[in-house]
C-alpha positions as CSV (number, residue, x, y, z in Angstrom):
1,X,45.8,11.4,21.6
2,X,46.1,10.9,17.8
3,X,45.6,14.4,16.1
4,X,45.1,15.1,12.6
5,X,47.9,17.2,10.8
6,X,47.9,20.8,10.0
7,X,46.2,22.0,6.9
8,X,48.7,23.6,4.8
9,X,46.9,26.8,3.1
10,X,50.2,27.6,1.1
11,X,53.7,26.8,-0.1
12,X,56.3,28.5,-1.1
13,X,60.5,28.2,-2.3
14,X,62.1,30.5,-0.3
15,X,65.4,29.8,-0.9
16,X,67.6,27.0,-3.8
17,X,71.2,25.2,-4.3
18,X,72.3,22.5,-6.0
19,X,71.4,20.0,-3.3
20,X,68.2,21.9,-1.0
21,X,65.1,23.8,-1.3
22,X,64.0,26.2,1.9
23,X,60.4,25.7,1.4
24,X,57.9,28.0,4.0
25,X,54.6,26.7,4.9
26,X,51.6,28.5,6.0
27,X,49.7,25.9,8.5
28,X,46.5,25.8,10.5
29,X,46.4,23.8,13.8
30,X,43.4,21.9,14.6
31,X,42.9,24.2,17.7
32,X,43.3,27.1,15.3
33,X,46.2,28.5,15.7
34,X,48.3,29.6,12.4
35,X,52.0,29.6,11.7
36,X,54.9,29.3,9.5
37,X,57.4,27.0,9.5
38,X,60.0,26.3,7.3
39,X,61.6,23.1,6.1
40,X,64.4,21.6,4.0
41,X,63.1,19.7,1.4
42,X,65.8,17.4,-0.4
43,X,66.0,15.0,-2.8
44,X,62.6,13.4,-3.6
45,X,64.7,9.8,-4.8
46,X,65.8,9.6,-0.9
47,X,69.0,8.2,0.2
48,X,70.5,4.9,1.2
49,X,73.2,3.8,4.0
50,X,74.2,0.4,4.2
51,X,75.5,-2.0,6.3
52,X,77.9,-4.2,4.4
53,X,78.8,-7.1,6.5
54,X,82.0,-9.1,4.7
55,X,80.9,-11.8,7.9
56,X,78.5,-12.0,10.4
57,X,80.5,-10.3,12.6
58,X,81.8,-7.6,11.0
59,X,80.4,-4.2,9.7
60,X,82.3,-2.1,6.6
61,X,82.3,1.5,7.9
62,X,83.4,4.4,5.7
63,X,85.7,7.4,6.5
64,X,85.5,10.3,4.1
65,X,85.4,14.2,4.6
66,X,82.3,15.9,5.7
67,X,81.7,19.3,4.7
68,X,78.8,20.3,7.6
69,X,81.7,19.2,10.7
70,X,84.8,20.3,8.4
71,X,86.4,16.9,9.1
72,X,86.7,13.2,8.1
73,X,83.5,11.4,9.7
74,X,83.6,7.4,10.7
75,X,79.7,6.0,9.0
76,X,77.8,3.5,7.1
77,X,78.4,3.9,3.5
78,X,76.1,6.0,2.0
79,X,74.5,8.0,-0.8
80,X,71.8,9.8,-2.8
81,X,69.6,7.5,-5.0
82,X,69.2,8.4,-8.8
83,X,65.7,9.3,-9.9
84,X,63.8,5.7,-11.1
85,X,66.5,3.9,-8.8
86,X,65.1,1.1,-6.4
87,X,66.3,1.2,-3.3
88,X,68.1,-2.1,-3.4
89,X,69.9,-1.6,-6.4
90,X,71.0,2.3,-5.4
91,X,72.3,0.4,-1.8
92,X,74.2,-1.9,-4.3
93,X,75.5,0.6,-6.2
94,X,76.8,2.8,-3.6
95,X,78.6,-0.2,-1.5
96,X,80.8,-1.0,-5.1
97,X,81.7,2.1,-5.5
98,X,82.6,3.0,-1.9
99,X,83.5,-0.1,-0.5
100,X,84.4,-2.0,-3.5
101,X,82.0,-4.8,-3.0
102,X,78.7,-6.2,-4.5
103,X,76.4,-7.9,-2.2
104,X,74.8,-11.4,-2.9
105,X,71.4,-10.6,-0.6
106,X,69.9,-7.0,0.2
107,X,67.9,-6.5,3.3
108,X,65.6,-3.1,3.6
109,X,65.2,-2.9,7.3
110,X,63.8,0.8,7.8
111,X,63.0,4.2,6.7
112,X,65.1,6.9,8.6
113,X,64.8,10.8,8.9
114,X,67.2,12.8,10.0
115,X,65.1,15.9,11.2
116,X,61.8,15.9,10.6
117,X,60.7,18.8,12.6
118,X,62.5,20.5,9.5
119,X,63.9,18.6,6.9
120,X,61.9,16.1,5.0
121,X,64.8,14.0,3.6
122,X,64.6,10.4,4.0
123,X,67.3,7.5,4.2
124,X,66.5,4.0,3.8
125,X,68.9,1.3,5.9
126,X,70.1,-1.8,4.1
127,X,71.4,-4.3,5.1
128,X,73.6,-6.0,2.6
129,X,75.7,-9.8,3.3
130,X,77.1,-12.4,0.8
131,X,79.6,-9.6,-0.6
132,X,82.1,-10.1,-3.5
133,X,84.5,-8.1,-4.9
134,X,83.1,-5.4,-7.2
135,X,84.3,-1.9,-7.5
136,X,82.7,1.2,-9.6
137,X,83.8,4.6,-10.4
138,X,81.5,6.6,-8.0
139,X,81.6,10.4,-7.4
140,X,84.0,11.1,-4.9
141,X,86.4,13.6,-4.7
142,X,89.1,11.3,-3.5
143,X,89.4,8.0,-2.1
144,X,87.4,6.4,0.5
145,X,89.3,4.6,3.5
146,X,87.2,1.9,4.2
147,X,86.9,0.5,8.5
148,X,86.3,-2.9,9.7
149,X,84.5,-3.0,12.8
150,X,83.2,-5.6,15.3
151,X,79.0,-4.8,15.2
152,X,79.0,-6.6,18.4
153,X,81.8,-3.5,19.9
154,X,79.8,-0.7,19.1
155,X,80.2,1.0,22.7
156,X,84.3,2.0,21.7
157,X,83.1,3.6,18.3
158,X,80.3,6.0,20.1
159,X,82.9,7.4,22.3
160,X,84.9,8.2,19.1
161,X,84.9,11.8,18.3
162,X,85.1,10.9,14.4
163,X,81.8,8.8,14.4
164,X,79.1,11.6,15.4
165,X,76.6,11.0,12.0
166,X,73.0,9.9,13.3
167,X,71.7,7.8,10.5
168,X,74.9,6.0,10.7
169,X,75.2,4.9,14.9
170,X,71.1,4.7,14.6
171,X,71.8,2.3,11.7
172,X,74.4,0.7,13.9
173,X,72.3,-0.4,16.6
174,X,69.0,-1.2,14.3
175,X,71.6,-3.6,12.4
176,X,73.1,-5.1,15.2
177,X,69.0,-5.5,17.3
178,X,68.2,-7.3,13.5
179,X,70.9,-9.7,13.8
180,X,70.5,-10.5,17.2
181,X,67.0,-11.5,16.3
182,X,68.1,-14.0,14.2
183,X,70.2,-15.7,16.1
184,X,73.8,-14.5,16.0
């Protein structure tokens, strides 16, 4: 059964940073029922995470220092995209300056969220191949060790206490189902 979404009779910022909004909403269900609910409300320019693939076997993965774990995280590069930014050139943009490389041909293969019963960020997988050297100055505190790995040995990584980011093993799997598809 398809229902229709809650009315929302109000809005409201409940909390700000630098990065987030808390935003409480006042909703009607269509059997009447009323609540609130809050939700995180990010970015509206979205993010990116890319998988750069220097062959057609071989994924670039990222290991940097996340603040929400307190500890260096295994991923798909990744990053905010600037307001006016396609997505394309922002998954461009982010792979030079993370991974030092450029990438000939840029695939958008899916929108992702990361908690949509709360948060209403989204992250848009790319897949990027024909790389070249290219590096850019990006905004990270310090540098970024950068992780060959085999897309086809994905089982090893998931067991890996260092590789625990969502987006990134969902973006893992849909990379390596899109490959498959095509042949390799």
């Amino acid at each position: 059964m398809r229902r229709p979404p809650p009315a929302v009779h109000a809005r409201r910022t409940v909390a700000c940073s630098r990065l987030f909004e808390v935003e409480e909403m006042h909703l009607e269900f269509s059997n009447g029922v009323h609540t609130r609910f809050e939700r995180l409300v990010g970015s509206s320019h979205g993010a990116v995470a890319i998988a750069a693939m220097p062959d057609p076997d071989t994924v670039l993965l990222i290991r940097e220092y996340a603040a929400g774990t307190d500890r260096y995280e295994l991923g798909l590069p990744k990053g905010r995209m600037q307001p006016d930014e396609d997505i394309l050139a922002a998954a461009n943009r982010e792979i030079m300056e993370e991974v030092g490389f450029g990438a000939r041909r840029l695939t958008r293969l899916r929108t992702l969220s990361l908690a949509p019963a709360y948060m209403s960020h989204a992250t848009h997988l790319v897949l990027a191949e024909g790389l070249y050297e290219k590096r850019l100055p990006g905004d990270e505190p310090e540098e970024i060790e950068v992780v060959p790995w085999p897309i086809r040995d994905l089982g090893p990584l998931l067991l890996r206490e260092d590789c625990s980011e969502a987006r990134s093993i969902a973006g893992l799997f849909i990379v390596r189902e899109h490959l498959l598809g095509r042949g390799r």
